[in-house]
C-alpha positions as CSV (number, residue, x, y, z in Angstrom):
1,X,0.0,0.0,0.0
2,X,1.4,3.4,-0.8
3,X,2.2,5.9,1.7
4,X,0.0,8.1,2.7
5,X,0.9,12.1,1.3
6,X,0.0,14.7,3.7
7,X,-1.4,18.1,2.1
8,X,1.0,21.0,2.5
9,X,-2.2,22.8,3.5
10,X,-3.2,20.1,6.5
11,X,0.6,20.2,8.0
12,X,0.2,24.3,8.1
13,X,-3.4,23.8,9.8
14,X,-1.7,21.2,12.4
15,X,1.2,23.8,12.8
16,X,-0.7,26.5,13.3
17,X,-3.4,24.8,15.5
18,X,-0.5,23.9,17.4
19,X,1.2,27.0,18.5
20,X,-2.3,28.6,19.0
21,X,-2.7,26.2,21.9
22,X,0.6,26.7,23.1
23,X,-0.3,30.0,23.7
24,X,-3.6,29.6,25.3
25,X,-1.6,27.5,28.0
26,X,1.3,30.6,28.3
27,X,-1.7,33.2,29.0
28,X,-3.9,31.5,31.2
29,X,-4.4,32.8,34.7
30,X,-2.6,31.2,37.8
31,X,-3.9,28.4,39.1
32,X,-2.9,29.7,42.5
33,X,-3.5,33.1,42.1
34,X,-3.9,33.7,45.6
35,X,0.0,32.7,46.8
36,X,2.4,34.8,45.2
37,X,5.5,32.0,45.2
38,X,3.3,29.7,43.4
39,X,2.3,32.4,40.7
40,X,6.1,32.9,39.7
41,X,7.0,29.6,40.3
42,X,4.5,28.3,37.6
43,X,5.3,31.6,35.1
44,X,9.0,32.1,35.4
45,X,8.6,35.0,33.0
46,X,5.9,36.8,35.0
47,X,8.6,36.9,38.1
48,X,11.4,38.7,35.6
49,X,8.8,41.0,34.7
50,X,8.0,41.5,38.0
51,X,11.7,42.0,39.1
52,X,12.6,44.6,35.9
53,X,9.4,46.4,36.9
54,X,10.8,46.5,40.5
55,X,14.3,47.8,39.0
56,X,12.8,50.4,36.7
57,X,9.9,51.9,38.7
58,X,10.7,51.0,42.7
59,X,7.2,49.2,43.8
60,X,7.2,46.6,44.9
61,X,6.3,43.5,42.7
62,X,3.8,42.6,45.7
63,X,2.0,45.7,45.2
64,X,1.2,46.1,41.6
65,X,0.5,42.3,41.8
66,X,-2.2,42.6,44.2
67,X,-3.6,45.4,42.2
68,X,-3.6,43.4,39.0
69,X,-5.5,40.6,40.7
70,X,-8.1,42.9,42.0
71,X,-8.3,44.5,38.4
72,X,-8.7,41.6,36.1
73,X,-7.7,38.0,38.1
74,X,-4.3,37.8,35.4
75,X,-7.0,37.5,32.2
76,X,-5.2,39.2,29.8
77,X,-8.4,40.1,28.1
78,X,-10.2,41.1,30.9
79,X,-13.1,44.0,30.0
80,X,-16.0,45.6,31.9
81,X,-18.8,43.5,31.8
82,X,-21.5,44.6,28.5
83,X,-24.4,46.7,29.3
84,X,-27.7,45.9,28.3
85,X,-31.1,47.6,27.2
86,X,-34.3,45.9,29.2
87,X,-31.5,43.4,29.6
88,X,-31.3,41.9,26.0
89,X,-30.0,44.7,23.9
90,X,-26.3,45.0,24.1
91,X,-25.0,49.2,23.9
92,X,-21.9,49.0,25.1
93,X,-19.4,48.3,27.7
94,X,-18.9,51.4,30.6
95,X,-15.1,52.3,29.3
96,X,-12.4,51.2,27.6
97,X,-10.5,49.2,30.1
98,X,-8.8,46.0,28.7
99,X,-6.4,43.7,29.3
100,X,-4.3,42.5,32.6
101,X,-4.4,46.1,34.4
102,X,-8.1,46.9,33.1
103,X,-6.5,50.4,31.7
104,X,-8.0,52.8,29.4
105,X,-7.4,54.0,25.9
106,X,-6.5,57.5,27.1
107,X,-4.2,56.5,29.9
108,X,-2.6,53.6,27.9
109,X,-1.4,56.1,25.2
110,X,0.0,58.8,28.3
111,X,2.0,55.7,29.1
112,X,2.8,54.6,25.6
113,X,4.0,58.2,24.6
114,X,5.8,59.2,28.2
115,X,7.4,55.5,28.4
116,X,8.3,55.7,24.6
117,X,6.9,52.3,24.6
118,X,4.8,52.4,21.3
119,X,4.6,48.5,21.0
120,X,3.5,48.0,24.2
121,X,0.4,46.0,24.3
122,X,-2.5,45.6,27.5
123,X,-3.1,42.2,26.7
124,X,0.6,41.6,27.5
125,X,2.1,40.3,30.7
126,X,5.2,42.2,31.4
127,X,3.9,45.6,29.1
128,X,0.7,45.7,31.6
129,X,3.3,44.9,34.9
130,X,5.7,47.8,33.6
131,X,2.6,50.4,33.2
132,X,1.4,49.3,36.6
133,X,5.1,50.4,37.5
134,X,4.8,53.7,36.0
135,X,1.4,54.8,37.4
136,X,2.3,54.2,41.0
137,X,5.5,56.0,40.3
138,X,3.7,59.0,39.4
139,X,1.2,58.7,42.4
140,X,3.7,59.4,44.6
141,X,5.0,61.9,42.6
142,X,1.7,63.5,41.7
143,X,-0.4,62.3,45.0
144,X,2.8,61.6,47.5
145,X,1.9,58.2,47.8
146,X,4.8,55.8,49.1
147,X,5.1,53.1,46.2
148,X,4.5,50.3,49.0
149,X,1.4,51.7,50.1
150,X,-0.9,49.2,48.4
151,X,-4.1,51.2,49.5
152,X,-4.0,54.3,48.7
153,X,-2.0,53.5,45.7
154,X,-4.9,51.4,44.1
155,X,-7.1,54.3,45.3
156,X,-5.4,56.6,42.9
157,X,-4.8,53.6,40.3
158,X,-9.0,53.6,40.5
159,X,-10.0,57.3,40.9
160,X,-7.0,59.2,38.9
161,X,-4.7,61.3,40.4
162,X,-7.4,64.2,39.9
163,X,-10.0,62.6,41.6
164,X,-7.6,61.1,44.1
165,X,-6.6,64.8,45.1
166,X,-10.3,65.7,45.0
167,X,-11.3,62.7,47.7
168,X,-13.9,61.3,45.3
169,X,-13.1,58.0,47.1
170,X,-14.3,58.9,49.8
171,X,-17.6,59.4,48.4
172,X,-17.6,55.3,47.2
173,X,-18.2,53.4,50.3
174,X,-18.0,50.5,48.2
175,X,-14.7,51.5,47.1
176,X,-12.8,52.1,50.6
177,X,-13.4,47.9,51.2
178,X,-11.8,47.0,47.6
179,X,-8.7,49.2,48.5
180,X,-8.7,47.3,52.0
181,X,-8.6,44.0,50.5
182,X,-5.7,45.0,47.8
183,X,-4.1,46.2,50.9
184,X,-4.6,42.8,53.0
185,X,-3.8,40.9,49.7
186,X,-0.4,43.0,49.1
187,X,0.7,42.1,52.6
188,X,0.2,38.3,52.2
189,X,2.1,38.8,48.9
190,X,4.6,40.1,50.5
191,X,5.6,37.6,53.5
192,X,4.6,34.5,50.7
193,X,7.4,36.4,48.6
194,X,10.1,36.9,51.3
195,X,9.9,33.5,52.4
196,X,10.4,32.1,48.7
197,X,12.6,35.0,47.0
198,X,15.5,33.3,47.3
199,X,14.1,30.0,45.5
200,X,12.9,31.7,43.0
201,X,16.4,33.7,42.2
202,X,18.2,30.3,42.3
203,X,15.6,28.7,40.2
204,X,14.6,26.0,42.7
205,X,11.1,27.2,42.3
């Protein structure tokens, strides 16, 4: 019996198939998103990013960590949820947020163009970890908020540094609680980190 020929087109397909897989595996939340050792331990990358972030903005990898979980659970295509007319008709989602930091068109290109990262992407790991670096940097500049102050830093990350300034968070009582529980989650980041650092460096992790 003659072998069987396989189609040029079919091997592409397979390939193709292939690799798209491969990267639905790479980008798929944490299975322990709640201890920070096992989070880099299973994404190796996502701890470099986390250290360069650390190097070139000073917060603490903790920090924007616990604010990224609050902000999308590590989906990198995380939105708002749609809004709907007499709850059939979809109109629209309430902003632009996207991605692993949930950030907005307007304050993704201030970050793009201040940064002179142009290829940056919000669906991106480390591009969404470094922006994240960047926006608590300039709440303390802008705000005076200490980079390891996970509470009021996600306060300003939520509100703006306008509406920070202005206390419009203290008009959300449902916001004060959020912050709170960033903060509480930031802390237990923090001591799960310290106790594993080390591993991670040497790559026993």
């Amino acid at each position: 019996m003659p072998p069987v020929l396989e189609s040029p087109l079919l091997c592409r397909a397979t390939l193709l198939l292939s690799i798209y897989l491969l990267g639905a595996c790479s980008t798929r939340p944490p299975a322990q998103p709640e201890d920070l050792c096992q989070i880099f331990a299973e994404k190796s990358a996502w701890h470099q990013a986390a250290q360069g972030m650390t190097q070139r903005w000073g917060t603490p990898s903790f920090v924007t960590m616990a604010m990224m979980y609050q902000e999308s659970s590590f989906r990198e295509d995380a939105r708002p949820p749609m809004r709907y007319f007499l709850g059939v008709i979809p109109y629209g989602r309430p902003s632009t947020a996207y991605g692993y930091a949930q950030v907005k068109d307007e304050t993704w290109a201030d970050y793009q163009r201040e940064t002179g990262n142009s290829w940056a992407s919000r669906d991106d790991f480390a591009d969404a970890l470094d922006f994240m670096g960047w926006y608590t940097s300039k709440s303390q500049k802008v705000n005076g908020i200490s980079k390891w102050d996970a509470y009021n830093q996600y306060l300003n990350y939520h509100e703006g540094w306008g509406g920070f300034s202005r206390g419009s968070h203290l008009q959300k009582a449902w916001l004060l609680p959020v912050a709170a529980k960033v903060d509480e989650r930031a802390r237990r980041y923090a001591m799960q980190y310290r106790s594993c650092k080390a591993q991670l460096d040497s790559g026993w992790l």
